[in-house]
LOTOR-654692 format. One record per residue: y, x, z of N, C-alpha, C in turn. Coordinates in steps of 0.1 Angstrom, whole numbers, padded with zeros to 4 digits, always signed. Each point is the difference from the previous one (the first is absolute). Example, Ala and Ser with C-alpha at 12.3 -4.5 7.8 and 13.67 -1.06 7.14 Angstrom:
2
-0057+0132+0078+0012-0009+0000+0012+0009+0000
+0011-0004-0007+0011+0009+0000+0011-0008+0008
This chain:
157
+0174+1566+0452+0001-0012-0006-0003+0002-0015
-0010-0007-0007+0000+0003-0013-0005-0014-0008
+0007-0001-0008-0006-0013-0014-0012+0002-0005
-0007-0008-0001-0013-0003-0005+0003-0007-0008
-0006+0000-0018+0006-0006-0008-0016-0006-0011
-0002-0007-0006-0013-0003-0003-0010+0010-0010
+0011+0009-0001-0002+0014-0013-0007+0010+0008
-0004-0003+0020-0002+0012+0009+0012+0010+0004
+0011+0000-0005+0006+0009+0005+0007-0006+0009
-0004+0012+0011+0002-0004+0011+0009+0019+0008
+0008+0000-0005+0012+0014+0006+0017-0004-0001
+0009+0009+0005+0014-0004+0001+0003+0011-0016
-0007+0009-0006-0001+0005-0010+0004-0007-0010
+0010+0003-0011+0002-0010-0013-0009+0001-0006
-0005-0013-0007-0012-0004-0015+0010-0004-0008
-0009+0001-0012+0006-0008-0008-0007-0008-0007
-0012-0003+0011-0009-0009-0008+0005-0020+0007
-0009-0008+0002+0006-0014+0002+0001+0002+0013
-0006+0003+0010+0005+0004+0018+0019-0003-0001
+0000+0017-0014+0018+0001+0008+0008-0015-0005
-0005-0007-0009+0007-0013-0003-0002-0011+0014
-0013-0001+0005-0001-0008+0011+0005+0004+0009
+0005+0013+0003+0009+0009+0014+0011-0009-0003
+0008+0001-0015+0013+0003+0002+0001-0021+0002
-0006-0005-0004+0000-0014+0001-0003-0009+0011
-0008+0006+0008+0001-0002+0015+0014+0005+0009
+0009+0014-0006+0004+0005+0008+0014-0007-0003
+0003-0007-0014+0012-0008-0006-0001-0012+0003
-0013-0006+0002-0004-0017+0004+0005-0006+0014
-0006+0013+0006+0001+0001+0017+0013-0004+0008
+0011+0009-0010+0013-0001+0003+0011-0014-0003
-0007-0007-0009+0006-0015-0005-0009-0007-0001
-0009+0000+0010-0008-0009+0006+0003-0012+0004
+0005-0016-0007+0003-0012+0001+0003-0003+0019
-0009+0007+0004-0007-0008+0015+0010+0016+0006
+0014-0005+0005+0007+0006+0009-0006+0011+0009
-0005-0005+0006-0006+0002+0015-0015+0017-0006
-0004-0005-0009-0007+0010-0006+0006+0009-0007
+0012-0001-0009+0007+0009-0008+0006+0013+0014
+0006-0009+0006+0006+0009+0016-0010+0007+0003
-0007-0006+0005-0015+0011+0007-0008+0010-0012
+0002-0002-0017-0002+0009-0005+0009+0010-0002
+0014-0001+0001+0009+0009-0003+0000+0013+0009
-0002-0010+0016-0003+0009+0011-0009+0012+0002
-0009-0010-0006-0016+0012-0005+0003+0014-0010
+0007-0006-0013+0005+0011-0007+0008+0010+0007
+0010-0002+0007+0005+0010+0008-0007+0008+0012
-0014-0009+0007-0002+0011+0009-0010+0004-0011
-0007-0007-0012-0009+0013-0006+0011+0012-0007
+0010+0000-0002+0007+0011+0000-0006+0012+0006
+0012-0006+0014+0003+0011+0013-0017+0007-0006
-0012-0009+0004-0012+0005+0005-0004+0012-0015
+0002-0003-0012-0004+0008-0009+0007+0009+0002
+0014+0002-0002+0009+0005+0001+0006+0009-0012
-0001+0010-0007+0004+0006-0015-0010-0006-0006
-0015-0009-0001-0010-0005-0009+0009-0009+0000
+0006-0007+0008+0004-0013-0008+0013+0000-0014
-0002+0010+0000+0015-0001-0014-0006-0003-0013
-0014+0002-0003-0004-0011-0011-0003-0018+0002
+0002-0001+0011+0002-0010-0002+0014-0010+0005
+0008+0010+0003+0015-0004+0001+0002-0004-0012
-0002+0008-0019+0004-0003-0004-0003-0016-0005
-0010-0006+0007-0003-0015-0003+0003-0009+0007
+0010+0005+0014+0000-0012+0010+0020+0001+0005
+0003+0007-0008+0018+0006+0000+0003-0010-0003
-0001-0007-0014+0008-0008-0005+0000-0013+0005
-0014-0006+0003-0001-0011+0004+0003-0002+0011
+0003+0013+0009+0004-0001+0012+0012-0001-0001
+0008+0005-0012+0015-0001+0001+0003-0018-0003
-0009-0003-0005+0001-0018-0005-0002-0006+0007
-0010+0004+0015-0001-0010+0012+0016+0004+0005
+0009+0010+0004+0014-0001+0003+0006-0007-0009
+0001-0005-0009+0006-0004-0005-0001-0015-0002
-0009-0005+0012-0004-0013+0002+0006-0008+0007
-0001-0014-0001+0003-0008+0009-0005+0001+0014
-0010+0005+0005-0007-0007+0010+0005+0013+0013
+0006+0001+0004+0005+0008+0012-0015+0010+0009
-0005-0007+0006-0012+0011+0002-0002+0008-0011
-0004-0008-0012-0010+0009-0013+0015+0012+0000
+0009+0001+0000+0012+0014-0007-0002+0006+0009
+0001-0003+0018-0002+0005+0012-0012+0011-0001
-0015-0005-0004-0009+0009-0002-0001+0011-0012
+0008-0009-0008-0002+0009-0013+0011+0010+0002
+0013+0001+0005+0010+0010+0005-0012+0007+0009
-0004+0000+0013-0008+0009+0006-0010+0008-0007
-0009-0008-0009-0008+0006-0003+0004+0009-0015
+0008-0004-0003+0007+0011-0009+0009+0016+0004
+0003-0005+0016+0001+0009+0004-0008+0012+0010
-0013-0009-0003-0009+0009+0009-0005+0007-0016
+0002-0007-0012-0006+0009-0009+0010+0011-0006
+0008-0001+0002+0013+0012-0006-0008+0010+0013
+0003-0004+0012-0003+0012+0015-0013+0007-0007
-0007-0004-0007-0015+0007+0000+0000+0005-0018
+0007-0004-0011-0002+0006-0013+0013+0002+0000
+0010-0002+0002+0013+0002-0006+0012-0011-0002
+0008+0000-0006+0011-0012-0007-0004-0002-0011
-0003+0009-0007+0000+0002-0014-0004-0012-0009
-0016-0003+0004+0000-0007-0006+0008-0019+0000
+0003+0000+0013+0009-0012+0007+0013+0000-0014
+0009+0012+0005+0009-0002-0010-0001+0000-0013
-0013+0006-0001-0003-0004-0020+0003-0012-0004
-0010-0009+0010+0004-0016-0004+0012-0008+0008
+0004+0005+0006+0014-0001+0009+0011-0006-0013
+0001+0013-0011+0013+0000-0007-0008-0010-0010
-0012-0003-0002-0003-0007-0013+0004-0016+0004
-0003-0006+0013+0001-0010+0004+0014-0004+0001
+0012+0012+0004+0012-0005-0001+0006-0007-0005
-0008+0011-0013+0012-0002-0015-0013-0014-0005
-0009-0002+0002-0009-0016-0004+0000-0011+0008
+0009+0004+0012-0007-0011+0010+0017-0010+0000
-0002-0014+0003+0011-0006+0004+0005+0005+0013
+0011-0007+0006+0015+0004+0009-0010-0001+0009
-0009-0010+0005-0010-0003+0015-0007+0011+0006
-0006+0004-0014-0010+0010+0005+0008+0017-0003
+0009-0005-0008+0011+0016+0000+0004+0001+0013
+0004-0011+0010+0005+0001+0015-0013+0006+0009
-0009-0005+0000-0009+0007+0007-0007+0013-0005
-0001+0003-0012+0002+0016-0003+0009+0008+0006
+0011-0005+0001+0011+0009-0001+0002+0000+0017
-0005-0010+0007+0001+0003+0015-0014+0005+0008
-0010-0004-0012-0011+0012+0009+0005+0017-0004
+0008+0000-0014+0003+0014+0000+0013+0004+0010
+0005-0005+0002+0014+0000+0013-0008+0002+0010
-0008-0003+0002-0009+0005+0011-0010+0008+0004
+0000+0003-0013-0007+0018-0002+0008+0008-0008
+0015+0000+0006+0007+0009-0010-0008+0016-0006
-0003+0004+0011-0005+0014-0001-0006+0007-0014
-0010-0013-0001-0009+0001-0016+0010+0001-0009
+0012-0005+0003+0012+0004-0015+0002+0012-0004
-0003+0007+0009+0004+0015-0003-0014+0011-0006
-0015-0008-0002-0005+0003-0007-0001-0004-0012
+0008-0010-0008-0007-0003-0012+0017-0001-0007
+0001+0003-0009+0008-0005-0010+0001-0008-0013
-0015-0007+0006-0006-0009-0013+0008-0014+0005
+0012-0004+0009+0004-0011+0004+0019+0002-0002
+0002+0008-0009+0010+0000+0000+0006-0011-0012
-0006-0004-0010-0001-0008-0011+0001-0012+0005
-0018-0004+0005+0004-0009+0011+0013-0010+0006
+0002+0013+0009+0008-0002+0011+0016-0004-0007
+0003+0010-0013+0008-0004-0005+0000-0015-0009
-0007-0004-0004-0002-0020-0008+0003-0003+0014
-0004+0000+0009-0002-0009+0011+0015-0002+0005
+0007+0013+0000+0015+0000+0005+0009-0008-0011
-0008-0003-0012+0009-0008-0008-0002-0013+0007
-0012-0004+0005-0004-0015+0005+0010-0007+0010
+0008-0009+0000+0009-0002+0006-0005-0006+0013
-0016-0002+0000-0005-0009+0010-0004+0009+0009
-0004+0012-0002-0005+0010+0003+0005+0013+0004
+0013+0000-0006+0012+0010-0002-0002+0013+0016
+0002-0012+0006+0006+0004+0020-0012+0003+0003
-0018-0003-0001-0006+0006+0004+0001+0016-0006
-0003-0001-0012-0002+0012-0006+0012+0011+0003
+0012-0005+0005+0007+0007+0001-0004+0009+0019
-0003-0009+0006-0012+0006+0013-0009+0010-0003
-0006-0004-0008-0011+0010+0001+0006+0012-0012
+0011-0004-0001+0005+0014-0009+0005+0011+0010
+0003-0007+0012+0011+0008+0009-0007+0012+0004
């Protein structure tokens, strides 16, 4: 699977010419895609182009983590559904690492709604806690959150 961008570059290789701007804009568009039903079916895609690249895809985790942590943190129940899966087909194939990078930024930025569904997609990949210690900061604001308190205190356990 490769982007074709109007500059000819056409590889999963980083540029730095206008290609990697149209990559990463398709690949952030795709995911908060107005039209439901299309944002779902793209999020899907991003996870099995994972699996299929497999260690190639970690340059472009770093452009599709965050917004994927922002579809969880949505209202629309399918859209968190796919974006929990497909975030966890991308930890299986590059790692946590970069997940939890933006894991603890969102904590400590995000309101109590979307702190709840962070904090229960991480309850449900406890495991990744024991690789990173970039969520301890985090994890601690959040235990001040009174709204928030009893999840965090879950995924502390």
């Amino acid at each position: 699977f490769f982007f074709q961008a109007e500059d000819g570059i056409r590889d999963v290789e980083r540029s730095r010419g206008l290609g990697d701007v149209y990559k990463r804009q398709a690949l952030k568009g795709g995911i908060s895609d107005p039209c439901k039903k299309l944002a779902r079916q793209f999020i899907a895609l991003i996870g099995n182009l994972a699996v299929a690249m497999g260690k190639d895809f970690s340059s472009y985790s770093e452009i599709v983590v965050r917004p994927l942590l922002q579809a969880v943190c949505g209202i629309e129940a399918n859209i968190r559904l796919n974006a929990m899966t497909t975030l966890e087909k991308i930890a299986t194939v590059v790692g946590y690492e970069p997940i939890l990078t933006h894991i603890g930024e969102m904590l400590i930025d995000s309101n109590s709604g979307a702190r709840n569904s962070l904090l229960l997609w991480l309850a449900k990949n406890k495991s990744m806690l024991r690789e990173s210690k970039n969520l301890i900061k985090p994890l601690s604001v959040v235990v001040k959150d009174k709204s928030t308190e009893m999840l965090a205190a879950e995924v502390l356990r």
